[in-house]
BAMIPA-987775 format. One line per 5 residues: number of its first residue (from 1); their letters; for each residue x, y, z of C-alpha. Coordinates in pm, whole numbers, always signed. Example, Ala and Ser with C-alpha at 12.3 -4.5 7.8 and 13.67 -1.06 7.14 Angstrom:
<atoms>
1	as	+1230 -450 +780; +1367 -106 +714
</atoms>
This chain:
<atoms>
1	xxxxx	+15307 +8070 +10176; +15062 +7788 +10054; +15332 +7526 +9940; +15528 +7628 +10257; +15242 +7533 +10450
6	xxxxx	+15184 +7191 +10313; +15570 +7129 +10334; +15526 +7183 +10706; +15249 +6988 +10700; +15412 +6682 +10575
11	xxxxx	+15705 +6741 +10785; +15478 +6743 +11087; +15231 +6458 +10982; +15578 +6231 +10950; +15716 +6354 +11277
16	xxxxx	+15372 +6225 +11426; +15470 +5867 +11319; +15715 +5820 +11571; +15532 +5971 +11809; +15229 +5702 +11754
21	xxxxx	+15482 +5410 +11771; +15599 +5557 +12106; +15219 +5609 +12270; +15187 +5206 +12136; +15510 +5084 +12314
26	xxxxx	+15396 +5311 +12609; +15055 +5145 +12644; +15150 +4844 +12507; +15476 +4762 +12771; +15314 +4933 +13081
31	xxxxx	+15003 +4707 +13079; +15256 +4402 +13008; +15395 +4464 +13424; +15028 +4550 +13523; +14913 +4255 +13796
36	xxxxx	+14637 +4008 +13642; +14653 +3787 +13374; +14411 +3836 +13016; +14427 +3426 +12940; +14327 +3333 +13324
41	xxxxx	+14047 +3673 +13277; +13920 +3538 +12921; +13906 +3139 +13030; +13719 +3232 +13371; +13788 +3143 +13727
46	xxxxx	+13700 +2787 +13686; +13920 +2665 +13404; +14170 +2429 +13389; +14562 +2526 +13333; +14531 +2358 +13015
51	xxxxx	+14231 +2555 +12889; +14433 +2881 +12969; +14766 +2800 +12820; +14574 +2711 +12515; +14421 +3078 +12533
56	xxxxx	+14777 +3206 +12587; +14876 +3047 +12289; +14585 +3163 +12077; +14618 +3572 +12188; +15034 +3509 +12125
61	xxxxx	+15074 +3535 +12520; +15374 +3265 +12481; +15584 +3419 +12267; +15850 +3651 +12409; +15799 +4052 +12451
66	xxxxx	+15897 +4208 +12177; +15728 +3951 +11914; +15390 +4048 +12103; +15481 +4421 +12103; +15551 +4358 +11682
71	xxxxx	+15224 +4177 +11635; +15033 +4423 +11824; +15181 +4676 +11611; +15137 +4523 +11282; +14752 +4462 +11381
76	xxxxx	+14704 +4818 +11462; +14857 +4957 +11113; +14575 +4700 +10986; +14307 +4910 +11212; +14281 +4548 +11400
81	xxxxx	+14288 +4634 +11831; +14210 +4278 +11877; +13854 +4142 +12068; +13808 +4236 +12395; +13871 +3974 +12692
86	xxxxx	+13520 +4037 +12853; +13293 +4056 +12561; +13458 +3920 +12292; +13348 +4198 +12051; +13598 +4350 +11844
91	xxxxx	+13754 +4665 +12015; +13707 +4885 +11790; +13282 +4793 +11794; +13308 +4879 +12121; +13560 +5213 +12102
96	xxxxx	+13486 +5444 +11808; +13114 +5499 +11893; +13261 +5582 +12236; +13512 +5799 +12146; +13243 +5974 +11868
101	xxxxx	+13075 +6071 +12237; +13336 +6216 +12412; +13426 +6383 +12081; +13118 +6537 +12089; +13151 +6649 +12436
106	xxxxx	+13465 +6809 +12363; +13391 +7005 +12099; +13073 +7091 +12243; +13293 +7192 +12590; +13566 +7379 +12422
111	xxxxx	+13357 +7600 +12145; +13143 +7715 +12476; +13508 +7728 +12652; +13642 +7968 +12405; +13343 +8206 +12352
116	xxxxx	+13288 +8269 +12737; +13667 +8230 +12814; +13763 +8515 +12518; +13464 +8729 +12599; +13548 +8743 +12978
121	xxxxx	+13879 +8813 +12978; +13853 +9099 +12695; +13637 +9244 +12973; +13855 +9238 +13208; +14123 +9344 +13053
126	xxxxx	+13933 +9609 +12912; +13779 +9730 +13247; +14093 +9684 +13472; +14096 +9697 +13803; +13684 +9747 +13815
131	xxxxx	+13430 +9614 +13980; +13350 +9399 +13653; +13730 +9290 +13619; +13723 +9205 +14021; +13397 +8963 +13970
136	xxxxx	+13527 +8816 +13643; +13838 +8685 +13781; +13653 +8588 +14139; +13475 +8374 +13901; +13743 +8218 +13717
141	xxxxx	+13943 +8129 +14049; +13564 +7923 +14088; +13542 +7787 +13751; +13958 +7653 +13817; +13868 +7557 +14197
146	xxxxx	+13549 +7355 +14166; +13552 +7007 +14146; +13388 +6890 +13777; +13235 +6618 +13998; +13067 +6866 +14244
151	xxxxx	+12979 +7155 +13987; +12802 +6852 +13775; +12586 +6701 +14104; +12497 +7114 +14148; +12388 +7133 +13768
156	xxxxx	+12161 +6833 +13785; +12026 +6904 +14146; +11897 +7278 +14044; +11848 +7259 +13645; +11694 +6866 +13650
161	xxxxx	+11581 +6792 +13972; +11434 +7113 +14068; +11391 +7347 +13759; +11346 +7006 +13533; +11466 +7193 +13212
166	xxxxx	+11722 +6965 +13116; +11754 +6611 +13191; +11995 +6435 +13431; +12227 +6224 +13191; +12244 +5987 +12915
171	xxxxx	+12271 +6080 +12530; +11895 +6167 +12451; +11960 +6437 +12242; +12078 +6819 +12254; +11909 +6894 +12549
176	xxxxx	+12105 +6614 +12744; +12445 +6758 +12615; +12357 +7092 +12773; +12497 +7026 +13116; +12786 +6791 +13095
181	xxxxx	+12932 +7083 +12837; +12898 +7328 +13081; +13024 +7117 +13347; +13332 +7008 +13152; +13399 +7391 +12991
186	xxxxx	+13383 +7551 +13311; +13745 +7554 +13462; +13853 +7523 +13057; +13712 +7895 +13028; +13840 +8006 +13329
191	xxxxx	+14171 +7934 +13235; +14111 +8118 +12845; +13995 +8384 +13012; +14281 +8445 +13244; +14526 +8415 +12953
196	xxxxx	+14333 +8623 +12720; +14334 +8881 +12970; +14686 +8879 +13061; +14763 +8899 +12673; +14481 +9191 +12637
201	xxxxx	+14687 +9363 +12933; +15039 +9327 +12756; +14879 +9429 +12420; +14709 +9701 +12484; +15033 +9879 +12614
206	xxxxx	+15195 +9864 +12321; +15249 +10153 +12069; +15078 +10083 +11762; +14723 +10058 +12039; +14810 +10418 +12142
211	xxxxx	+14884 +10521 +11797; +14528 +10365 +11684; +14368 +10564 +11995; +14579 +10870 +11862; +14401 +10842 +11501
216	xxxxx	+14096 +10861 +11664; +13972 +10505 +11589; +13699 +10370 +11813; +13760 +10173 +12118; +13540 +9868 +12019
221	xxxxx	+13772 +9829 +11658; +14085 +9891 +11859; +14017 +9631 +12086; +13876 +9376 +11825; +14093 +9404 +11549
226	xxxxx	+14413 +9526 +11657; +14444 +9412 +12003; +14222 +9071 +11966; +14389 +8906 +11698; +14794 +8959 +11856
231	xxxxx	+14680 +8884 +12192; +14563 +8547 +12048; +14868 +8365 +12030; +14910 +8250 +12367; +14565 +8188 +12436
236	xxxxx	+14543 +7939 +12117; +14789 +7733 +12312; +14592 +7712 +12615; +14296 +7627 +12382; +14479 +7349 +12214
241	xxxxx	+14601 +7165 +12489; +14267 +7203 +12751; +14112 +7021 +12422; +14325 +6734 +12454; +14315 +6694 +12819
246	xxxxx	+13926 +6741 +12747; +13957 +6386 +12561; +14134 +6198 +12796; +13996 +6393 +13118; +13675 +6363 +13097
251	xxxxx	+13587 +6036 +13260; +13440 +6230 +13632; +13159 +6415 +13387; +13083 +6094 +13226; +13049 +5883 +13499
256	xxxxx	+12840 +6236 +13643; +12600 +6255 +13388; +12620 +5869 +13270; +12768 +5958 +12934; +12896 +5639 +12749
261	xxxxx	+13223 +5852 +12640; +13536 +5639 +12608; +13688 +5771 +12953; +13364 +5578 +13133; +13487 +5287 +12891
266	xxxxx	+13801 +5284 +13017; +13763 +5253 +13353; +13538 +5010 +13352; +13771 +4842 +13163; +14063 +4919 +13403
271	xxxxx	+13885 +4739 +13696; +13794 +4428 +13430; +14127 +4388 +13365; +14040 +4382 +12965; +14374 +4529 +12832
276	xxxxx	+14278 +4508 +12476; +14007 +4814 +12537; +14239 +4973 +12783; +14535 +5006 +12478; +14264 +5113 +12259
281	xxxxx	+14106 +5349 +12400; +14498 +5547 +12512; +14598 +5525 +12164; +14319 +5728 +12042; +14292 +5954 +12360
286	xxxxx	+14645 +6027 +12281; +14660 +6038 +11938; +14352 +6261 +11914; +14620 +6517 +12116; +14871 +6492 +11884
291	xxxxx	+14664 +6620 +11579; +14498 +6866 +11780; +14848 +7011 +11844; +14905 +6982 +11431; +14578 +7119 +11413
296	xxxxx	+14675 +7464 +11643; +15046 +7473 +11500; +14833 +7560 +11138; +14588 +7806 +11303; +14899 +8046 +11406
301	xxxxx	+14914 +8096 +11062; +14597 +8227 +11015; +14622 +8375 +11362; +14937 +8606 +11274; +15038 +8611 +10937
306	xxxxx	+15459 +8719 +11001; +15454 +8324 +11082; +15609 +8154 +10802; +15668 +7753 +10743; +15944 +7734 +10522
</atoms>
């Protein structure tokens, strides 16, 4: 079971190679047709043609396509993204604390994701068609219908401006990650709880429930340990991927709640035209999804144990 584990593993981590060197060429060739020009952006409005052909030739801009696409390549396998256009900082100065935010945020925005998400929909499941199963899911269609933008202004109008628990944004400490998180895990539980109780519903018709119930175990183990843990499976999934779309979707809450999370980065690097921080900060948005799919694969293991890796 253990080496057959690592063996998948490995198998997986080398299958993720290709799959880097195709989000590279992705970002990489799609900003190459995008209007604008990084020499004319770096030497300013006012300079001469010979000034910027001299930049060209200095960032490799002369050389034909695929030479770029290679050096850009080699320089990331050396952890080099290059300086960025508008600064002239290297990228990854101005990335990995950045990405450490919305990181934070994430993890912060899924954990609280997964406890409501799990918690609501074993209650509705377990209380079907009740009043309590009726207002859980009328609050999950709100938590999948609310716009992150609006819920956030709401959050910060009644718990900052008006209760003045919590403050209104930036990164001064726990208190300021309190709302974003919420903001950002709402329609992420909603949709955990709808599949965990759709997978509590399925599970708890099948035999080996009613033969529990039959042996006169109680209700709360029943639910918990035999129907919990199999009716995990899908909702694992659902868990895995929200958390990636968490890291690349969560530009609205940090603009909200001015959180200096690499979406917010991005942006503002869209409109500056600074491609360097633009390729940057997709790579590790999308690379951060493909390990978190590794990292879900290996938790079905643990999950249900008739999953084998050889």
């Amino acid at each position: 079971m253990v080496w057959g584990m690592i063996n998948y593993i490995i198998r997986r981590l080398l299958m993720i190679i290709p799959t880097l060197i195709a989000i590279t060429m992705v970002s990489f060739f799609i900003l190459q047709v995008v209007p604008g020009d990084p020499a004319r952006a770096m030497a300013g409005i006012e300079a001469n043609e010979k000034d910027v052909q001299a930049i060209r030739k200095q960032l490799g801009l002369d050389k034909p396509i695929y030479l770029q696409y290679g050096i850009f390549l080699k320089h990331i396998v050396q952890g080099d993204f290059g300086q960025s256009i508008r600064s002239r900082d290297d990228v990854i100065k101005q990335i990995w604390p950045r990405f450490l935010n919305t990181l934070r945020l994430a993890v912060a925005s899924i954990s609280l994701s997964i406890v409501i998400g799990i918690i609501a929909g074993v209650i509705a499941a377990t209380r079907k068609n009740s009043g309590i199963d009726y207002l859980t899911m009328g609050l999950v269609l709100v938590g999948i219908s609310a716009p992150t933008f609006w819920m956030g202004l709401l959050l910060i109008l009644v718990f900052s401006v008006f209760a003045g628990w919590f403050p209104a944004g930036g990164t001064g400490g726990f208190l300021s990650l309190v709302l974003p998180a919420i903001t950002l895990a709402a329609p992420s539980a909603a949709v955990t709880a709808r599949m965990t109780r759709s997978s509590m519903l399925e599970v708890l018709q099948m035999d080996y429930i009613k033969t529990a119930r039959a042996k006169g175990q109680k209700e709360m183990k029943v639910v918990f340990k035999h129907a919990l843990k199999n009716a995990l499976m899908p909702t694992i999934t659902i868990v895995g991927m929200q958390f990636g779309y968490l890291m690349g979707g969560a530009v609205l809450v940090e603009t909200v709640f001015t959180w200096p999370g690499v979406g917010w980065v991005l942006v503002d690097a869209i409109f500056a035209k600074d491609y360097p921080v633009v390729q940057a900060g997709v790579i590790f948005i999308a690379a951060s999804f493909v390990f978190v799919n590794l990292a879900v694969d290996i938790l079905y293991s643990y999950v249900n144990p008739r999953i084998t890796y050889d």
